[in-house]
TINU-865638 format. One record per atom (N, C-alpha, C): residue in three letters; chain; x, z, y; atom name. Coordinates in steps of 0.02 Angstrom, whole numbers, plus 50000, padded with zeros to 5 digits. Atoms other than C-alpha are relative to their C-alpha. Layout:
REM TINU-865638
pt residu=ALA&chaine=A&px=X&pz=Z&py=Y&atome=CA
...
//
This chain:
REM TINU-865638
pt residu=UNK&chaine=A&px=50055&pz=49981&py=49958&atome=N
pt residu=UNK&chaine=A&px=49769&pz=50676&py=49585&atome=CA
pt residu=UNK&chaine=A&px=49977&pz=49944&py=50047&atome=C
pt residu=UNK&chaine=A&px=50021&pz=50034&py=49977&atome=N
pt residu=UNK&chaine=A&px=49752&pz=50507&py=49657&atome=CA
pt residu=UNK&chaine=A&px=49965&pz=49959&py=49969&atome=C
pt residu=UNK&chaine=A&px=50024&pz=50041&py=50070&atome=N
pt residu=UNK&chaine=A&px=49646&pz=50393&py=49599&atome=CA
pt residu=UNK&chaine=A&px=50004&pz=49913&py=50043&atome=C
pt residu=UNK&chaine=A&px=50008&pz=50068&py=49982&atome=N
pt residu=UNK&chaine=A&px=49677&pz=50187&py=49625&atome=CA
pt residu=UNK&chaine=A&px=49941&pz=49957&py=50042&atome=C
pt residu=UNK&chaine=A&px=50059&pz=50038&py=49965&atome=N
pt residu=UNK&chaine=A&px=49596&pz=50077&py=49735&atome=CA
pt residu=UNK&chaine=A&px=50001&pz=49925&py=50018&atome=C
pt residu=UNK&chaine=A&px=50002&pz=50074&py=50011&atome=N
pt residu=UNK&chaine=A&px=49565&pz=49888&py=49714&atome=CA
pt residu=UNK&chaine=A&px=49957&pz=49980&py=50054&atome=C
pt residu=UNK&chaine=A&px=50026&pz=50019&py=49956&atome=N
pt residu=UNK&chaine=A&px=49513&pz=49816&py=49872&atome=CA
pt residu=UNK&chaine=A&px=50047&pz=49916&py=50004&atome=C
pt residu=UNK&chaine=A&px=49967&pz=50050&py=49968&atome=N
pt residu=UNK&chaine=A&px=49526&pz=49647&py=49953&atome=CA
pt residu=UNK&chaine=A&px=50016&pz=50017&py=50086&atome=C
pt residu=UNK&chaine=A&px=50003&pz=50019&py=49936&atome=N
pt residu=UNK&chaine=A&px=49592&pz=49608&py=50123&atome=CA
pt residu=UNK&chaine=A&px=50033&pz=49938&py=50027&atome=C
pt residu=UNK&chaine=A&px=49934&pz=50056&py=49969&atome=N
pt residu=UNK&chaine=A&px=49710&pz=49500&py=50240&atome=CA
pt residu=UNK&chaine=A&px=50054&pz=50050&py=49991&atome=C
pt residu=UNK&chaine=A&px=49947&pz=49962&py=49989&atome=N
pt residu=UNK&chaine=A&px=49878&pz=49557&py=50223&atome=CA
pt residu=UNK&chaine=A&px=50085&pz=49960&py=49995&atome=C
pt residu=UNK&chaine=A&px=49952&pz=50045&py=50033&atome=N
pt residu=UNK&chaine=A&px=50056&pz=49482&py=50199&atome=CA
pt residu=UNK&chaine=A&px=50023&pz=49994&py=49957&atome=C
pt residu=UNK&chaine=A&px=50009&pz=50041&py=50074&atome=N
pt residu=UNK&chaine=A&px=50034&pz=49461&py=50038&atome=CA
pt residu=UNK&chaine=A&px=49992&pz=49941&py=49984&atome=C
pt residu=UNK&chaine=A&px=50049&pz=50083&py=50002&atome=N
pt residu=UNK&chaine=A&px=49924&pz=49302&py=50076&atome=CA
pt residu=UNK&chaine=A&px=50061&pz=49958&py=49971&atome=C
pt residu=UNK&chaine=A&px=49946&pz=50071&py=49981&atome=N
pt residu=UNK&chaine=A&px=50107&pz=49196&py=50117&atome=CA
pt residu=UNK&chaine=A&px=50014&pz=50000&py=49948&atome=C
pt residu=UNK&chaine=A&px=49973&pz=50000&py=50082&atome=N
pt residu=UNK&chaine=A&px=50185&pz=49237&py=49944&atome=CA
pt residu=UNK&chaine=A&px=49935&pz=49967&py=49941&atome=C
pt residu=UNK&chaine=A&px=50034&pz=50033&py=50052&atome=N
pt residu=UNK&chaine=A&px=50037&pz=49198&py=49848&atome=CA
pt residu=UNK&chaine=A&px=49975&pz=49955&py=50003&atome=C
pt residu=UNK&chaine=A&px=50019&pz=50057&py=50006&atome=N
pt residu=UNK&chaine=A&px=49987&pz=49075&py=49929&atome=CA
pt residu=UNK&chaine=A&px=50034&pz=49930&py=50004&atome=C
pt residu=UNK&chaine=A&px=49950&pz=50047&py=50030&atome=N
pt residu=UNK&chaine=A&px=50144&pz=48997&py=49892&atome=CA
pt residu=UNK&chaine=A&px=49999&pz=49972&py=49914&atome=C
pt residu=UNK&chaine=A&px=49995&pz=49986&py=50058&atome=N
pt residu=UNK&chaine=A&px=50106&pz=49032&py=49703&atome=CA
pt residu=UNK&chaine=A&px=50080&pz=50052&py=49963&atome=C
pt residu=UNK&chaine=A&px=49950&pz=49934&py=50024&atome=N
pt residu=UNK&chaine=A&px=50230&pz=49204&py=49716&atome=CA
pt residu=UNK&chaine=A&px=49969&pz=50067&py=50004&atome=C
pt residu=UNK&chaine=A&px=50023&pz=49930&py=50012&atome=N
pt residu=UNK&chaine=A&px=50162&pz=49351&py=49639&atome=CA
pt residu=UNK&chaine=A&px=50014&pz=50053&py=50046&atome=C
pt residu=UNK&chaine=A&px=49997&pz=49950&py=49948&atome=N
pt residu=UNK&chaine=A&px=50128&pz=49497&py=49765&atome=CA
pt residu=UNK&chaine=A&px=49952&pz=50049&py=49999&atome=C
pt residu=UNK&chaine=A&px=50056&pz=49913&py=50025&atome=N
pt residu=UNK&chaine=A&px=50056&pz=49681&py=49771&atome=CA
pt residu=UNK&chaine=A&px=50009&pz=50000&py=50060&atome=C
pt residu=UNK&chaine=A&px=50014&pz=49985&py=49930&atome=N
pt residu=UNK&chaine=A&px=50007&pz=49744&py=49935&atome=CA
pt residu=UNK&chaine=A&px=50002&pz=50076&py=49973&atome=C
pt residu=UNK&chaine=A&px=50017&pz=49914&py=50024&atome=N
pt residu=UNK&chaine=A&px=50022&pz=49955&py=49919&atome=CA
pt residu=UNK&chaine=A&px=49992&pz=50022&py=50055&atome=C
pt residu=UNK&chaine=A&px=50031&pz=49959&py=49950&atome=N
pt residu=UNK&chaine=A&px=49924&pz=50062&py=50050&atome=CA
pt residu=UNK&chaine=A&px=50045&pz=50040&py=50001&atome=C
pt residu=UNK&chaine=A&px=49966&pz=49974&py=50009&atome=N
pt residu=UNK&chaine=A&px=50013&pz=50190&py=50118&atome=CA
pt residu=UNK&chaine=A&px=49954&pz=50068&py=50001&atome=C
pt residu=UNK&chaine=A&px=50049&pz=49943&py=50011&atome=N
pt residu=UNK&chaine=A&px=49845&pz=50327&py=50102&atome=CA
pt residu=UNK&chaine=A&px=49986&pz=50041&py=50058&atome=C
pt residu=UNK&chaine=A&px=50018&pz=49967&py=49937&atome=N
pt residu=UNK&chaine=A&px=49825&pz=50350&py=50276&atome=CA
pt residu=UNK&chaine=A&px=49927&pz=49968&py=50018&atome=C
pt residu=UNK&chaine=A&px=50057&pz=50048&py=49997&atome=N
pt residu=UNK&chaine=A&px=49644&pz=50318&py=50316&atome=CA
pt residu=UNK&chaine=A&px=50005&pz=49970&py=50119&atome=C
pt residu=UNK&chaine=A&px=49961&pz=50026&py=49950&atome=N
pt residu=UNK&chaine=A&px=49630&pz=50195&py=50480&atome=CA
pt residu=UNK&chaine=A&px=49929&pz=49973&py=50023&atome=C
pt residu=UNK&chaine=A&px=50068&pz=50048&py=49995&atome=N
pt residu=UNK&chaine=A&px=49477&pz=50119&py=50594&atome=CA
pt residu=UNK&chaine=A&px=50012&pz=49967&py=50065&atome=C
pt residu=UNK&chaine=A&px=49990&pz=50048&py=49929&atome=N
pt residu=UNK&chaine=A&px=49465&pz=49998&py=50727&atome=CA
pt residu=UNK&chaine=A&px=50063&pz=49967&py=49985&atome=C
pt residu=UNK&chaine=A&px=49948&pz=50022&py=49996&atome=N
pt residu=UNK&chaine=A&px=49588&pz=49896&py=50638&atome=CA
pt residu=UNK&chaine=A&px=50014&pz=49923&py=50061&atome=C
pt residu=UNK&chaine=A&px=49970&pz=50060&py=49966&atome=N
pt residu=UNK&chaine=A&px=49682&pz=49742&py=50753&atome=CA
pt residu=UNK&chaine=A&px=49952&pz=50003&py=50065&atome=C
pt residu=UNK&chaine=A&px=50000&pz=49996&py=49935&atome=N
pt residu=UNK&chaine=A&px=49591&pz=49812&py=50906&atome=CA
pt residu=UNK&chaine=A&px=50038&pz=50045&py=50040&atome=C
pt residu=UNK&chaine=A&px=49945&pz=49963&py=49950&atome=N
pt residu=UNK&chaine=A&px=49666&pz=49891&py=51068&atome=CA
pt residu=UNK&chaine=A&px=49998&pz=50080&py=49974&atome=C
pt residu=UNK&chaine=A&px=49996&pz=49950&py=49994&atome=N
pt residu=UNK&chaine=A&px=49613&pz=50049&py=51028&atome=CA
pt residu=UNK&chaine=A&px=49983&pz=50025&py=49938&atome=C
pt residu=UNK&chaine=A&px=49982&pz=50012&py=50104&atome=N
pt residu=UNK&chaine=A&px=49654&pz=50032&py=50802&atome=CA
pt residu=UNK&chaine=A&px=50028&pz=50079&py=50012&atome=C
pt residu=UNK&chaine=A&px=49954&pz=49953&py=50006&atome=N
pt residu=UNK&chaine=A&px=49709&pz=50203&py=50764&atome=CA
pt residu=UNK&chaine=A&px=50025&pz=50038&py=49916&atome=C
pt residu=UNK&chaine=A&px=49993&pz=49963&py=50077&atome=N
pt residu=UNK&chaine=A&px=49792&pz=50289&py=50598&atome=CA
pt residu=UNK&chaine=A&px=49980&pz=50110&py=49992&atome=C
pt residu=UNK&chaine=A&px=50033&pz=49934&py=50001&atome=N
pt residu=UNK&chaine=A&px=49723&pz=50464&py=50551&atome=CA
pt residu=UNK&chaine=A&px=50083&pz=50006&py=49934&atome=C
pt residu=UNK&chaine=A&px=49954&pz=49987&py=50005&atome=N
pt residu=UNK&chaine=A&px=49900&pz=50548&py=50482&atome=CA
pt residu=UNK&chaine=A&px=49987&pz=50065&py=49959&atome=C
pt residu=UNK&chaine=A&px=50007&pz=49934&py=50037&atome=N
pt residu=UNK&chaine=A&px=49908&pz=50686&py=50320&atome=CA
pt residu=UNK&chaine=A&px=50058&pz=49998&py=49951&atome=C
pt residu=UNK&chaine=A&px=49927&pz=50010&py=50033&atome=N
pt residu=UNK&chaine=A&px=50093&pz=50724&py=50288&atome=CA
pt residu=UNK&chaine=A&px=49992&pz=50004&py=49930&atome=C
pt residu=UNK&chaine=A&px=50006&pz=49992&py=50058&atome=N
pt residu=UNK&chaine=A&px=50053&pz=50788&py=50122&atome=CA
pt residu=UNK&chaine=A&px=49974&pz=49943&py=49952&atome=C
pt residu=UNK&chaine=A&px=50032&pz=50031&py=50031&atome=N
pt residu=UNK&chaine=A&px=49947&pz=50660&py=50059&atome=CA
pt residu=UNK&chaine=A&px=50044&pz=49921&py=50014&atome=C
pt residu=UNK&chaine=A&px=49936&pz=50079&py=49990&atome=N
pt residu=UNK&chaine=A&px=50052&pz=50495&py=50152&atome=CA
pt residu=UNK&chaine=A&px=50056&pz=50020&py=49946&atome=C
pt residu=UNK&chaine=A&px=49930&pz=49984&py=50034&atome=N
pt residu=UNK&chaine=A&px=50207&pz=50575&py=50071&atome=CA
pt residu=UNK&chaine=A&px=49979&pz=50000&py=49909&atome=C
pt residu=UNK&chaine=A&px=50032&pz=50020&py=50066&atome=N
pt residu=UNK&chaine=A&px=50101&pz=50564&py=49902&atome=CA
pt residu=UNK&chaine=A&px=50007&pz=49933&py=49985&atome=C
pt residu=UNK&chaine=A&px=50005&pz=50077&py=49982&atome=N
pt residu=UNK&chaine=A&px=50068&pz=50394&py=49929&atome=CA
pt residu=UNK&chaine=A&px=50068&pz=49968&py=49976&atome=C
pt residu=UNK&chaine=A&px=49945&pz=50009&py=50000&atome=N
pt residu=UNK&chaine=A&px=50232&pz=50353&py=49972&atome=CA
pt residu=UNK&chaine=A&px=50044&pz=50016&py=49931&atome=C
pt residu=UNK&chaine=A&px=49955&pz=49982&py=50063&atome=N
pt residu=UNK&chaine=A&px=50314&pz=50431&py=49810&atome=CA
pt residu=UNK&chaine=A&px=49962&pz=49928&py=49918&atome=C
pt residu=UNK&chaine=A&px=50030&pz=50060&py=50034&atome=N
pt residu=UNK&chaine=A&px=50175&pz=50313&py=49712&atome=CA
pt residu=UNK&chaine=A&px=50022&pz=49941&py=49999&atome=C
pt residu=UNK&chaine=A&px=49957&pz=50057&py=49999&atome=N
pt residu=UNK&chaine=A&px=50231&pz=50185&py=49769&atome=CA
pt residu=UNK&chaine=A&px=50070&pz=49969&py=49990&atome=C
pt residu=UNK&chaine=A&px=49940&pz=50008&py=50031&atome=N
pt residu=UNK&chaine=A&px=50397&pz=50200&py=49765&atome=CA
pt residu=UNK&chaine=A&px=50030&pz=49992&py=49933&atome=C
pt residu=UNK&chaine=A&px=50022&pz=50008&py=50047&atome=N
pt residu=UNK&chaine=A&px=50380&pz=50241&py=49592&atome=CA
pt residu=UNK&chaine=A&px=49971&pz=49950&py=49971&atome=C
pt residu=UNK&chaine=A&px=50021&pz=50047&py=50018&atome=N
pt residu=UNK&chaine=A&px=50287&pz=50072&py=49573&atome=CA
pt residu=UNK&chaine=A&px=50035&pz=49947&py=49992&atome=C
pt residu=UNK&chaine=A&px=49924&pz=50032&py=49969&atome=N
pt residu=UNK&chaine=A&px=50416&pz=49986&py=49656&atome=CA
pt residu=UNK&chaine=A&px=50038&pz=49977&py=49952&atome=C
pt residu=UNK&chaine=A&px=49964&pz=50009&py=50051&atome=N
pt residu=UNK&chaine=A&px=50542&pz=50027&py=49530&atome=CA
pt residu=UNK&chaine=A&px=49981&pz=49991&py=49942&atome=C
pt residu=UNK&chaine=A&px=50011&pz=50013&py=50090&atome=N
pt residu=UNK&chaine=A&px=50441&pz=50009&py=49365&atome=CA
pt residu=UNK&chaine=A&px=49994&pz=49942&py=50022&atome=C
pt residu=UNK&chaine=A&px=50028&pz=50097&py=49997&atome=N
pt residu=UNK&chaine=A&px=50369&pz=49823&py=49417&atome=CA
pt residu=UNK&chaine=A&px=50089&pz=49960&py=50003&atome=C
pt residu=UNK&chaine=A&px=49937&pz=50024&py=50019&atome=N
pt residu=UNK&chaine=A&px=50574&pz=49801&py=49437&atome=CA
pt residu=UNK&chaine=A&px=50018&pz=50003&py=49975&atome=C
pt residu=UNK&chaine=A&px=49976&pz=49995&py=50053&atome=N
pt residu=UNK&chaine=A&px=50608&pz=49844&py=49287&atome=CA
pt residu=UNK&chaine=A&px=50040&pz=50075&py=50009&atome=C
pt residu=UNK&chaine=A&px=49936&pz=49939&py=49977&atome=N
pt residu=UNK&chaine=A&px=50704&pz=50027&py=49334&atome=CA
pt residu=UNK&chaine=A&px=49938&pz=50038&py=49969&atome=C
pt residu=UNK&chaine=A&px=50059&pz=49932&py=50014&atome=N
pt residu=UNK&chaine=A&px=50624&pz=50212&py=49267&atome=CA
pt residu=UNK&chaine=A&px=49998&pz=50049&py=50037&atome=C
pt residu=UNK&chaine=A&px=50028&pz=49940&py=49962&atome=N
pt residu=UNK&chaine=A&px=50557&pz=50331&py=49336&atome=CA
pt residu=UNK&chaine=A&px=49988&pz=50064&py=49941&atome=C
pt residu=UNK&chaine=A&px=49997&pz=49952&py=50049&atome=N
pt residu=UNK&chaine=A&px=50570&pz=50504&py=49265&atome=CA
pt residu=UNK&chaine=A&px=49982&pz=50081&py=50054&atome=C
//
């Protein structure tokens, strides 16, 4: 029920790749505005972060070679 999302940004990803070391950046599906000012805040939906979160994790271990079942 999620569906992918290919964006650019800044992130610390940059340092690794721009070493020439492969790197994924994974959102964690919280939406967020006023980022890197004083008053940046995250908008919080247990259900849906905790989605997220399992995605990824799940990503995690296949790109390491491990299964998911």
């Amino acid at each position: 029920g999620v569906k992918p999302e290919f964006r650019s940004g800044s992130t610390d990803s940059n340092v690794p790749m721009d070493l020439g070391i492969p790197a994924i950046t994974l959102g964690g599906g919280f939406q967020s505005d006023r980022t890197h000012s004083l008053d940046e805040y995250l908008t919080l939906e247990k259900d849906k972060n905790l989605q997220f979160i399992g995605i990824n994790l799940a990503t995690v271990i296949t790109l390491a070679g491990g299964t998911v079942r």
